[in-house]
N, C-alpha and C positions, 0 to 999 in steps of 0.2 A: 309171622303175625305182625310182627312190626311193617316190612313191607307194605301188606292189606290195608292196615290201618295206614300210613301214608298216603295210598291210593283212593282211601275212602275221603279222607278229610282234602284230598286237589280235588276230588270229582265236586266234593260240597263246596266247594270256593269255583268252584266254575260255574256249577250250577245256580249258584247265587247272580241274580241280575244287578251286578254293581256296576256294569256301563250302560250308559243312555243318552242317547243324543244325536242330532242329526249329522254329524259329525261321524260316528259309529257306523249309522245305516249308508252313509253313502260308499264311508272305507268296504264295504259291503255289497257295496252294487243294489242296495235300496233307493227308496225312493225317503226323505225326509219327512214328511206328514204318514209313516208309520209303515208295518213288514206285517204279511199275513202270517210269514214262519220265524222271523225272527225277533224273541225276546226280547224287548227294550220299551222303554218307560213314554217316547214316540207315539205308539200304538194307540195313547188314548186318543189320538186323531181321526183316527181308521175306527174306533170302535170305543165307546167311549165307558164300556163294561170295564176297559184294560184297567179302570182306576185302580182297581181292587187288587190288582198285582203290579200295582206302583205308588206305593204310599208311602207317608213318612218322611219325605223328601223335599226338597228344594235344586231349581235347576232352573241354570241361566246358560244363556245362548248368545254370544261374545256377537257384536254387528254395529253397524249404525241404521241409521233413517233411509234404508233402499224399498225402492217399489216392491221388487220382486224380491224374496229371498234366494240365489242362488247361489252355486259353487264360490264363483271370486264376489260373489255381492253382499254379505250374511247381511240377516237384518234380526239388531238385537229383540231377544225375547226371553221373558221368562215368569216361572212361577212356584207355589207353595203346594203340597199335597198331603192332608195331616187326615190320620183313622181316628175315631170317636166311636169307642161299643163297634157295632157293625156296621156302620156307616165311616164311609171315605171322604173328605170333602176338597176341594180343589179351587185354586185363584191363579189366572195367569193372566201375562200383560203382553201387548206385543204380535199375539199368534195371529197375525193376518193372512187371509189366502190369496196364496199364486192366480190362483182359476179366478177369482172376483177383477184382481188389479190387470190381469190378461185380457179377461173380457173387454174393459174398461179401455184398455191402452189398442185394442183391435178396433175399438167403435173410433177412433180418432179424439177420444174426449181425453187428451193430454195434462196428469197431472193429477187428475182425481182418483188418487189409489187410496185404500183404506188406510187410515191412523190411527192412534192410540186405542187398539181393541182389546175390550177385557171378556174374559170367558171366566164361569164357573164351571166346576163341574162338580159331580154326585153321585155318588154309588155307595150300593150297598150287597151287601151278600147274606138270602136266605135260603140256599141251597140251590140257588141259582145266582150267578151274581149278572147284576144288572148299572148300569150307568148312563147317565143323561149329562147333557152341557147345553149351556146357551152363551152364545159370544155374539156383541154390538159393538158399535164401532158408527161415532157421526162426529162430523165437523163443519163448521157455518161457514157461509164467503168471510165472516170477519175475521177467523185467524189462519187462511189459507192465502198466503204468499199469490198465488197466481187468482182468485177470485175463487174458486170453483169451490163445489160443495159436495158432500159426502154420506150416504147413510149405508149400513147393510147390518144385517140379522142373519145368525144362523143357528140351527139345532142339531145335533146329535146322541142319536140314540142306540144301547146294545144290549147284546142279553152273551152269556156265557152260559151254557144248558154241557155240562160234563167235555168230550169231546168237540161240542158244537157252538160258533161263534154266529151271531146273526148281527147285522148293523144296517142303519140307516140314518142319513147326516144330510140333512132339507137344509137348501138356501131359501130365507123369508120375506128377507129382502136387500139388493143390493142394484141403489141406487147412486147415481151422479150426477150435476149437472154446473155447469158453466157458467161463468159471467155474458159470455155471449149468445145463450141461447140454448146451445148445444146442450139435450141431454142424453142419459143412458136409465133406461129401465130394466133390469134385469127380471125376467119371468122364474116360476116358479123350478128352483134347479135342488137334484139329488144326486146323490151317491148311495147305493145299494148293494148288501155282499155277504156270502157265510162264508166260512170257514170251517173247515172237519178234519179234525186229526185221526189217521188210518196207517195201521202199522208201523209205525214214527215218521208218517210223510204226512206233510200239508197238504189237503185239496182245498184252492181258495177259488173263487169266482166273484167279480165285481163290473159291476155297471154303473157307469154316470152319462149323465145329460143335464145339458143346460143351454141355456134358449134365453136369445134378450134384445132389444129394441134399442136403437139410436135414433136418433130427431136431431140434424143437423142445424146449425142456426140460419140457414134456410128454413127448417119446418120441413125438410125431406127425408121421411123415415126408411130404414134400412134393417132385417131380421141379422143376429148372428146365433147361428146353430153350432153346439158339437156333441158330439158321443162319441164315449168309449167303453169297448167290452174286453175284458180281459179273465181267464179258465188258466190255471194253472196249478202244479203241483210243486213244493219244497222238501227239501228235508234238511235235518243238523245229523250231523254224524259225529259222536264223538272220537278222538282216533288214540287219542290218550288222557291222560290226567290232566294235563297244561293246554290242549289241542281242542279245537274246535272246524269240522268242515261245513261249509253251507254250501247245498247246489238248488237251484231253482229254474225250474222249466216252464215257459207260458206262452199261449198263442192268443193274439191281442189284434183288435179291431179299432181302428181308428176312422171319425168322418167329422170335417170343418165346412162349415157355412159362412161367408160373409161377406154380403148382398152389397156395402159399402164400397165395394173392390170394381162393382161391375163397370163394364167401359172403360176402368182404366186400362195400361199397360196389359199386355198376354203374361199370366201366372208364370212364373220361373222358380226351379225348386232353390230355395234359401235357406240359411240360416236360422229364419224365422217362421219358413213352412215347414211345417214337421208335425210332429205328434203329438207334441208339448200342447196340452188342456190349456196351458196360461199363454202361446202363442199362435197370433188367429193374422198371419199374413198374406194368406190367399184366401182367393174369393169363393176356390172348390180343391181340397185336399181329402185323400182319405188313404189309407194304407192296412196293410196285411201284414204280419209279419212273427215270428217264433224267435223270441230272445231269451239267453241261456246267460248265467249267470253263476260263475264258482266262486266261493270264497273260503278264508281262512285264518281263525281269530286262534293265538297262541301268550299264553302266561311267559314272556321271554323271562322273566324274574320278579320278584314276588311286590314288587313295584309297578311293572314295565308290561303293560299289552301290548300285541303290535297284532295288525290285520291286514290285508287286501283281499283284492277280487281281480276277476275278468269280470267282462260281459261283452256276448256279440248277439249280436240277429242272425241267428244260423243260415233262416228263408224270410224272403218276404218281397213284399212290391209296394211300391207306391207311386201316386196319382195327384197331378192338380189339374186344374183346367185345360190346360192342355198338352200335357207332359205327361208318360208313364217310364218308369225306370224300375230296375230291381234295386233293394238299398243300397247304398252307398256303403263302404268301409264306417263298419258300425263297431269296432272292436275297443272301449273303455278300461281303464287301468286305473283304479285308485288304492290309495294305500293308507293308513290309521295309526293313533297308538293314543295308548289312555295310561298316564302317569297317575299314579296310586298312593296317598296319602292317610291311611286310615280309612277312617270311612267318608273322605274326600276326594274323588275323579275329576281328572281333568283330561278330556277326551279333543284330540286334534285330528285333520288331514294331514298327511305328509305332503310339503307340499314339492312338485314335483316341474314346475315352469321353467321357464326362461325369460328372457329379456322381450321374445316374440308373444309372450303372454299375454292374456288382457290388463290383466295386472302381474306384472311379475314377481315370482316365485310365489303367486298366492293362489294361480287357477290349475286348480289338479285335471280339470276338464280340456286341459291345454296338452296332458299328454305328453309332454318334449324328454321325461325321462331323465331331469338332473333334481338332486335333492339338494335343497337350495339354504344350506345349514345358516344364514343369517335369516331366513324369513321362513324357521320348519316346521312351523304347523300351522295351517289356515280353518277358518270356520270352529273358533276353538268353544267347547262348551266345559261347564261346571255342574257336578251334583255332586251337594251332598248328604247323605244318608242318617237319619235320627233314630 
């Protein structure tokens, strides 16, 4: 008896979602802006229903003032999320998107990434739960260091129906433009997607597209296209009391436009060609490809999380302008840990660099496989729990 009840009350501490952070999903082999199978506090990005199973909270995102938020670059953010009767309500600061400052930084209009953006959000639960957000984001040539100017709008909406997760997250507008002339129009962009829980596996499917206009300070305009589709299935598996497994399967569709490229230079696969929605360095890229994903989140002690993952591209191929290749060595390693305070988390990368790093011992995307105990956790996040 005594046993049982041991086992019942670890199952209930795991089950509880007391880690959340981008920091989490990536130890994870996620993507940071939210997981279609895996729990965490993220998800109101992907789906803005998720409020309703992340309240009560406060949660900050450790960074400075970078374009892009990535791996060795965080960029701080964060917010409040407090229940009221059946209604959730939501304030965050900071949450700018990849895919907007991408756009931006592919048109050649350098510098005009989004700043200071605040998002509300709102949800409630009547036997359906549902959630909405609207997040803006402007700034004028007068307090922008290089001249340039800045506007964008976005929405996001979701429903929660039992098993069934629907979303839909409209760009409204997201504009730039320059001291010298140069602008960028961004056309009408989405992201679309359910989710179906089926025998303890996730079946998720999501589509985006977005489309947008540069006007060089010449006055010579140029379209930039991209879409991507992605079908896939997850699961969690429990394996014990302290144990957590995640595997995730998905075949993904990728295709880049950008009309600014032509006549230069013949496309060469880069760094900066690839699949990544927020990087648009060819003129014509699009790719195929099935990427496989394990991971493994464990209660090392009653403080102490620790996590990793794989990820490879099992198959696939890709294409620029003039190039075709099958992928390249795709096989990713990151690794986590979330130190435990009460009902206070503080969630890290392990960070695992070298000196050949981008930044050393701080880019886990560097791979080199030494843990780097004076700089051991990168991309560090907080939440705490009321």
């Amino acid at each position: 008896m005594k046993k049982q009840l041991t086992v019942a009350l670890g199952l209930a501490v795991l089950a509880t979602p007391v880690f959340a952070s981008k920091a989490r999903l990536q130890a994870l082999g996620e993507d940071s802006y939210g997981s279609a199978y895996i729990n965490d506090n993220r998800n109101i990005w992907l789906n803005a229903a998720q409020i309703n199973n992340h309240k009560d909270l406060v949660t900050y995102e450790f960074g400075g003032e970078q374009t892009r938020d990535e791996a060795a670059t965080a960029r701080g953010e964060g917010g409040v999320y407090k229940a009221h009767g059946n209604f959730v309500y939501g304030l965050h600061f900071g949450g700018a998107s990849n895919t907007a400052n991408g756009l931006r930084a592919g048109s050649g209009l350098a510098g005009a990434d989004e700043n200071n953006n605040v998002d509300v959000f709102m949800g409630g639960d009547a036997g359906m739960k549902w959630g909405a957000n609207l997040g803006y984001a402007k700034e004028s040539n007068e307090v922008r260091a290089n001249g340039a100017s800045s506007e964008s709008m976005r929405t996001r909406l979701g429903v929660i129906m039992g098993d069934t997760q629907v979303y839909g997250n409209i760009n409204l507008i997201n504009n730039a433009k320059g001291t010298n002339g140069a602008k960028f129009e961004g056309d009408l962009g989405y992201q679309v997607g359910a989710i179906h829980a089926w025998e303890g596996n996730t079946l998720f499917a999501d589509y985006r597209s977005f489309d947008a206009e540069n006007t060089s300070a010449a006055k010579v305009k140029n379209d930039i296209s991209l879409s991507q589709l992605e079908v896939g299935i997850g699961r969690v598996e429990r394996l014990n009391d302290k144990t957590n497994l995640f595997a995730k399967a998905s075949f993904l569709m990728a295709n880049v436009e950008n009309d600014r490229l032509k006549g230069l230079a013949p496309g060469q696969f880069g760094g900066a060609c690839d699949t990544g929605l927020d990087a648009i360095a060819c003129e014509e890229f699009s790719t195929s490809r099935v990427p496989v994903v394990v991971g493994i989140e464990t209660e090392a002690t009653s403080w102490l999380t620790l996590r990793a993952s794989v990820a490879q591209a099992i198959w696939g191929s890709e294409e620029d302008k003039n190039n075709e290749r099958s992928i390249a060595n795709s096989t990713a390693i990151n690794a986590g840990a979330t130190l435990k305070f009460g009902e206070l988390s503080v969630d890290g990368v392990i960070g695992n660099g070298d000196a050949t790093s981008a930044v050393a011992g701080e880019d886990t995307s560097a791979g080199n496989g030494t843990i780097r105990t004076d700089s051991l956790m990168s991309r560090v996040s907080m939440t705490y729990r009321f």
